[in-house]
C-alpha positions as CSV (number, residue, x, y, z in Angstrom):
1,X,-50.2,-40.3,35.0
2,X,-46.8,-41.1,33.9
3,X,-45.5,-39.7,30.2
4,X,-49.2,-38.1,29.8
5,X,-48.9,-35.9,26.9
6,X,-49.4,-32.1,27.0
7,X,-53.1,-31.1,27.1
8,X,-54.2,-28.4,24.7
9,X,-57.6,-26.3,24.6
10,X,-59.9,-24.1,23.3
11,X,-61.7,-21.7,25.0
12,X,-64.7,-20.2,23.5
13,X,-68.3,-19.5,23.2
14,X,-70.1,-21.7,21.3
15,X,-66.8,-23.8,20.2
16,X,-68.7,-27.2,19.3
17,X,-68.9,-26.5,15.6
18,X,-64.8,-25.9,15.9
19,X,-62.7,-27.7,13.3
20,X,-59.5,-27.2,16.0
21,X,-59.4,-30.1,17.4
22,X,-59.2,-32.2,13.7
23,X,-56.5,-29.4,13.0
24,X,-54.5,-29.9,15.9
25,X,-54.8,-33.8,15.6
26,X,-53.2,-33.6,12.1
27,X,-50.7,-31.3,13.4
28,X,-49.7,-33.9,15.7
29,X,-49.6,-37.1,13.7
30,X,-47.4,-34.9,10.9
31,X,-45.0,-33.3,13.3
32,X,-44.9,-36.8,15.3
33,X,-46.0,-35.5,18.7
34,X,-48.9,-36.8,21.3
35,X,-51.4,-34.1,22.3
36,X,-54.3,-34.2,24.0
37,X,-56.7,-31.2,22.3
38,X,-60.3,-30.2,23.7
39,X,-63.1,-27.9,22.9
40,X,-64.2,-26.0,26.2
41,X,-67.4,-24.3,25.6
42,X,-67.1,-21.4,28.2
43,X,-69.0,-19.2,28.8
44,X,-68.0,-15.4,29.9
45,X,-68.7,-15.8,33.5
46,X,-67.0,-18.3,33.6
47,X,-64.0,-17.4,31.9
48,X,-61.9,-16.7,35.1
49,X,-62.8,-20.2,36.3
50,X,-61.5,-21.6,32.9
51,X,-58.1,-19.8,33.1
52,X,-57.6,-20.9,36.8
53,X,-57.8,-24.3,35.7
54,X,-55.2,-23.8,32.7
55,X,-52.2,-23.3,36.0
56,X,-52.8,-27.2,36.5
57,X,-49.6,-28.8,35.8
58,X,-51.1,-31.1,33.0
59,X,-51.9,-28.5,31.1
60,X,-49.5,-26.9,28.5
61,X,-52.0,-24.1,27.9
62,X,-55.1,-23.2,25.2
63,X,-56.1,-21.4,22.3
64,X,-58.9,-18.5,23.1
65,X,-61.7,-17.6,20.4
66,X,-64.8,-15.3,20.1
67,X,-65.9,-13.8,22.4
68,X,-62.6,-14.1,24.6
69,X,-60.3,-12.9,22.7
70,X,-59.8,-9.6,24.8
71,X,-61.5,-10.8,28.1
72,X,-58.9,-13.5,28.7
73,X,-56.4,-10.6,29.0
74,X,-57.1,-10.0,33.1
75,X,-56.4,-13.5,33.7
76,X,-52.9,-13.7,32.5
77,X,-49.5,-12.6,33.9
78,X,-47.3,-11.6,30.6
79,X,-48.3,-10.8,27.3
80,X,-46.0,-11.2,24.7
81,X,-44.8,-8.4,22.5
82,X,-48.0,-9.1,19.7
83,X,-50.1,-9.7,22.1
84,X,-50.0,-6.5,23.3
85,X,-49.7,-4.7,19.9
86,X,-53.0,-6.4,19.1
87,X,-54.5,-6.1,22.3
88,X,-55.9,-9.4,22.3
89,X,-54.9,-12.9,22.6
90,X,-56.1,-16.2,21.0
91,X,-53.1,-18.4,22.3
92,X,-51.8,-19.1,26.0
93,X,-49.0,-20.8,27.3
94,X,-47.9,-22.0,31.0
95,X,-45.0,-21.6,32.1
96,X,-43.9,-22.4,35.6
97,X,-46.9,-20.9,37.6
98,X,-47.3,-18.1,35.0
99,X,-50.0,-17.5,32.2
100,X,-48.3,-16.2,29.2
101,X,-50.8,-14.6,26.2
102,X,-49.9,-14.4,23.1
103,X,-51.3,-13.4,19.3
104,X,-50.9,-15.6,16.2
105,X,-54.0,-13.9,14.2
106,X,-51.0,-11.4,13.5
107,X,-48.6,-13.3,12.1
108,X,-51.0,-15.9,10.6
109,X,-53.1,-12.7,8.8
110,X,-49.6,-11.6,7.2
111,X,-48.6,-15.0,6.4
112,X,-52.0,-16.2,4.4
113,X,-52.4,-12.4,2.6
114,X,-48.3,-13.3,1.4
115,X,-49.7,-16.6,0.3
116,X,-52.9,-15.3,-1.6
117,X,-50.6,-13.0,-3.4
118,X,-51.6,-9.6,-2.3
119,X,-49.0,-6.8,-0.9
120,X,-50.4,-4.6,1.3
121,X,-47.5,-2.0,1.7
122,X,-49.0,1.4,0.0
123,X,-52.3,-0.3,-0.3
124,X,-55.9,1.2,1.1
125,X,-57.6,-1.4,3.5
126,X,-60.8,-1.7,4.9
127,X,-61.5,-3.9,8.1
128,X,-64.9,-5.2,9.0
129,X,-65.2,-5.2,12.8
130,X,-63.1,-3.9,16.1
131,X,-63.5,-7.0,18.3
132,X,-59.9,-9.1,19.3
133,X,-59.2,-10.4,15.1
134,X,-60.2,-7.2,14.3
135,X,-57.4,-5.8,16.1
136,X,-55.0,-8.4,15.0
137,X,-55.6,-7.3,11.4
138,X,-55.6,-3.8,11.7
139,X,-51.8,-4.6,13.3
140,X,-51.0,-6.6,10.9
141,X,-51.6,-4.5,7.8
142,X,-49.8,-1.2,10.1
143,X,-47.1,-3.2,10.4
144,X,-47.1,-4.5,6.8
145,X,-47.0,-0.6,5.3
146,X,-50.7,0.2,4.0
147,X,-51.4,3.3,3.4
148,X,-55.3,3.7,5.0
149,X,-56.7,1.4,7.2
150,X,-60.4,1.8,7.3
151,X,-62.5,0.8,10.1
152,X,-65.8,0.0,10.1
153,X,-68.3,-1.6,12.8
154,X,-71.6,-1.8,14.3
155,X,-70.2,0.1,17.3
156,X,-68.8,3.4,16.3
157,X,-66.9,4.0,19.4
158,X,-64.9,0.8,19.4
159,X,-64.1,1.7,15.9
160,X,-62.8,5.1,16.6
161,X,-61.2,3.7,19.8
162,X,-59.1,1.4,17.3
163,X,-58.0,3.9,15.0
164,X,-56.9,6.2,17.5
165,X,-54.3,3.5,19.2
166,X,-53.0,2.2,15.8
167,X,-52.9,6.0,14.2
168,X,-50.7,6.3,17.0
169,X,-48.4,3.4,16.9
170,X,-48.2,3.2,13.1
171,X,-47.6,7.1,11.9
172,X,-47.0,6.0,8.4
173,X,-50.4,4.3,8.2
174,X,-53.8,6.5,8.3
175,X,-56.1,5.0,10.3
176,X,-59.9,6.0,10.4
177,X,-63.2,4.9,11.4
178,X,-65.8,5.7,9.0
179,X,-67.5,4.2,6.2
180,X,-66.8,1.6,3.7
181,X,-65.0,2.6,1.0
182,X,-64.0,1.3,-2.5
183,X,-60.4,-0.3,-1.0
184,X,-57.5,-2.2,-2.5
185,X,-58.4,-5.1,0.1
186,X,-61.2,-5.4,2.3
187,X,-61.9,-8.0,5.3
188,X,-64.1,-9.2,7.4
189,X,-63.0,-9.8,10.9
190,X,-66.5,-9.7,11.9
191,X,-68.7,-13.1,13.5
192,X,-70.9,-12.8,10.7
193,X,-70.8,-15.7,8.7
194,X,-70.0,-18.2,11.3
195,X,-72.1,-21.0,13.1
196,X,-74.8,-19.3,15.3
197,X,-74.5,-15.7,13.4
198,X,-76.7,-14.7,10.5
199,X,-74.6,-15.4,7.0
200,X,-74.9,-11.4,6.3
201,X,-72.5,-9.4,5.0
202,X,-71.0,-6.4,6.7
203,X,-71.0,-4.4,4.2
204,X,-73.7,-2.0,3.5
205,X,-75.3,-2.3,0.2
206,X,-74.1,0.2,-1.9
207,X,-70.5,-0.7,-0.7
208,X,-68.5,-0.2,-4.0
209,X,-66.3,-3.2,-3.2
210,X,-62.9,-4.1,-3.3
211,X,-59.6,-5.3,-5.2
212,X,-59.2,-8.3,-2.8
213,X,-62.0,-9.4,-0.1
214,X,-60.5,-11.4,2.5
215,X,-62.6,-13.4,5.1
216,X,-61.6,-15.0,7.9
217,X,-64.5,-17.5,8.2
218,X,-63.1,-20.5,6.8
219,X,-65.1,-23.4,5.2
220,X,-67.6,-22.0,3.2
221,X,-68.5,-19.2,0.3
222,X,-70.4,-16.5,3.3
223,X,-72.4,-13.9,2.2
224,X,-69.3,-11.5,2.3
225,X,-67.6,-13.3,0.1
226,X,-70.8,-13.4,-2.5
227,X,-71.3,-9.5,-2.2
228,X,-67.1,-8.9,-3.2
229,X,-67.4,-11.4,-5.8
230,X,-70.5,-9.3,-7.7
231,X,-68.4,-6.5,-7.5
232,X,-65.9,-7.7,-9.1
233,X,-63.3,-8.4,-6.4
234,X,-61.0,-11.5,-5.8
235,X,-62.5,-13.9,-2.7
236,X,-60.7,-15.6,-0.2
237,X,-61.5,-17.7,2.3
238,X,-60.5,-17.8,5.8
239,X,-58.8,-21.8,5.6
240,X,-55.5,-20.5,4.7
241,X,-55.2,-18.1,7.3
242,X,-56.9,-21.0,10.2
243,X,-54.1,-23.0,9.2
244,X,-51.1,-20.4,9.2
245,X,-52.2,-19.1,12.8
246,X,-52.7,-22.8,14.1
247,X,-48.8,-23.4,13.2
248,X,-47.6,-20.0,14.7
249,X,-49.5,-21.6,17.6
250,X,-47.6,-24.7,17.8
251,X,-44.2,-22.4,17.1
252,X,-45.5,-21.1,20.2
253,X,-45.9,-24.2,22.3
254,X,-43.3,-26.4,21.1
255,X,-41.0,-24.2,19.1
256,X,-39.5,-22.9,15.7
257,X,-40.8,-25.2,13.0
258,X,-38.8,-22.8,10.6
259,X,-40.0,-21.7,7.4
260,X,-39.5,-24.3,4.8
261,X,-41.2,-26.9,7.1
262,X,-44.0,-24.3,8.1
263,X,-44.8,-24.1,4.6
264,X,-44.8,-27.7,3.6
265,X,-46.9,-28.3,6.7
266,X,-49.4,-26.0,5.8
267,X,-50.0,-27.7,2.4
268,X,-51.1,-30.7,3.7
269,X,-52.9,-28.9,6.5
270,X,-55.1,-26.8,4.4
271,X,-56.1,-29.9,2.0
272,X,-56.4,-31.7,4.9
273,X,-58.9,-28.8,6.2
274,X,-61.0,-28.7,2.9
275,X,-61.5,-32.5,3.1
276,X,-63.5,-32.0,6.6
277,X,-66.5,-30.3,5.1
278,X,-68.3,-26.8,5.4
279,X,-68.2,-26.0,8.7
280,X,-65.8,-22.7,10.4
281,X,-64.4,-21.6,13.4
């Protein structure tokens, strides 16, 4: 088809409670380009099938969720320099006959914690999870200067496996796997919370809470959220940070937006988000 615009996805498993699409589609209309976005339910044997198809010339590439995040990495040719200090990937791009990953959890983390107010240079962190926006968070707060980076899953190894590469790459940063601790900010880059997983908190009970919780479920007051909020902590939601990634996407795809546009775009994106109802990605 002549002049058929770019086709977009997103790869994922469940994705059909995802508010991307909506997301995208604003994106669009505001920064006056045609896109064609889609939901792709995949599931993970079928995730090399999925990122043959993205080498189609119609396609300009995809975003990746849970539980892809790190799985997609086989499939591709390059990763880009974040992508491979996060060691996962939630954007691709084609170019030519090549599969380019990339990470905007990164930059979009760092972006909504500068929004919400909160510095994390000579701050202590804890981080919920070790999956692919686990990672990207953990990066992110190494990069932004913290002072102890706490990591805490439900599998032990992959939490020590974590701290081990960033305690490496970031010497100024202590990172550890262990248990929660009381923690300047605290977030959870766990499932939990989102359609399809039990609306739990990660945190064990006698967690003695935080300065700042940070979730990255987006669209609704989780259980998380509830828990920081008794213990006296400041709650934020995951909306602002959706919406900072989802433009470091389309920087990605289409180019430098720069940062006085970024930012006006994500005003309206985020009211725009909070208008579509309780539902998360």
């Amino acid at each position: 088809m002549l002049n058929a615009p770019p086709r977009l996805a997103l790869l994922g498993h469940p994705v059909a409670h995802s508010l991307s699409p909506r997301l995208m589609a604003a994106l669009a209309r505001l920064t006056g380009r045609r896109v064609l976005y889609r939901c792709c339910d995949v599931a993970p044997d079928k995730l090399a099938f999925a990122a043959g198809l993205l080498r189609g010339a119609d396609f300009l590439g995809c975003n990746v969720t849970i539980p892809h995040k790190t799985a997609v990495i086989p499939f591709l040719d390059r990763l880009t320099p974040q992508a491979r200090l996060a060691g996962a990937v939630n954007a691709v791009r084609r170019d030519g006959e090549l599969l380019v990953g990339h990470n905007t959890d990164l930059a979009g983390f760092a972006d909504a914690l500068r929004d919400a107010g909160f510095s994390a240079r000579g701050r202590d962190a804890l981080v919920f999870g070790a999956g692919g926006a686990a990672r990207a968070v953990a990066a992110a707060l190494g990069r932004l200067g913290a002072r102890r980076v706490t990591i805490w899953a439900r599998r032990p190894a992959a939490a020590r496996a974590l701290a081990r590469g960033f305690a490496a790459l970031f010497q100024r940063t202590k990172f550890r796997a262990g248990a929660p601790r009381a923690a300047d900010l605290a977030v959870n880059a766990t499932p939990l919370g989102l359609p399809g997983w039990p609306d739990l908190s990660p945190a064990p009970p006698d967690w003695r809470g935080c300065a700042c919780a940070f979730d990255l479920v987006y669209g609704r007051r989780t259980a998380f959220q509830a828990q920081a909020l008794r213990l006296g902590a400041r709650a934020v939601g995951g909306n602002g940070m959706l919406v900072c990634q989802a433009l470091r996407g389309w920087e990605f795809w289409f180019g430098p937006l720069g940062a006085a546009r970024r930012a006006a775009l994500k005003e309206r994106l985020v009211a725009h988000l909070a208008s579509a109802g309780p539902r998360c990605d």
